[in-house]
Steps between C-alpha positions, in 0.01 A plus 500: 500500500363324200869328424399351851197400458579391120768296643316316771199407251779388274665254782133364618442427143839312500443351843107361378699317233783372648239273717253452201471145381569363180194473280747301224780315485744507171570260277745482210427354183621497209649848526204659609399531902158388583300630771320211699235587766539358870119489524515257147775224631342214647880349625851579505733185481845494488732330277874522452599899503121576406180569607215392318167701517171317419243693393147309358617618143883373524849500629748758571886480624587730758810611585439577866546237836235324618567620840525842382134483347407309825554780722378746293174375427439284812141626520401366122741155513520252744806226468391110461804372433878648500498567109117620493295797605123480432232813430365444888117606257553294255546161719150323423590188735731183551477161404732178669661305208664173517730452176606182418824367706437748803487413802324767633203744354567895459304758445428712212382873480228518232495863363204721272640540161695248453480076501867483628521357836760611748678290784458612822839403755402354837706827607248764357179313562387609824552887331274393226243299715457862719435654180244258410296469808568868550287559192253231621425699815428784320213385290 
């Protein structure tokens, strides 16, 4: 009876973790593995084969897809652009730029933490406009 009931506390246990977020993502550096806290990265972007993290203190390369980290953390990251996932709290607002030689404005994410700006695709806005007037409705 208690190998039973030891052995169905032991699969819950495995079962609770098994659907448990990540708190961190790893990093590799230098021959050490750093732990980097979802709740600390303010974007993910991808270049090449890598996935850089952006935290308000600095950068770190991730070996994991972007669309990998998109589905898992859907609820904290929201995509603005095909190589970009934003922190949906960290997203302060958006401004419309005009750089010299375009023809057309885009829009910019403006995040807390950092001075960085982030283009926005015409394909993601309407995801990140929601967002925005989602948290206007609330206050």
């Amino acid at each position: 009876m208690r190998k039973a009931i030891r052995h169905a506390d032991e699969g819950l246990r495995l079962e609770k973790s098994a659907l448990a977020i990540r708190q961190n993502l790893s990093c590799l550096e230098r021959g050490r593995i750093l732990l980097v806290p979802v709740a600390a990265i303010l974007y993910l972007r991808a270049e090449q084969k890598y996935v850089t993290a952006r935290t308000a203190q600095r950068e770190y390369l991730l070996e994991e897809s972007l669309i990998h980290l998109e589905a898992e953390f859907s609820q904290r990251f929201l995509r603005i652009h095909r190589s970009c996932l934003v922190a949906r709290a960290a997203v302060t607002g958006v401004e419309r730029v005009a750089e010299a030689g375009d023809i057309e404005a885009h829009w910019q994410v403006i995040l807390d933490g950092t001075t960085e700006r982030l283009p926005v695709s015409r394909r993601q806005w309407p995801q990140l406009k929601t967002l925005l007037k989602s948290r206007t409705e609330l206050r």
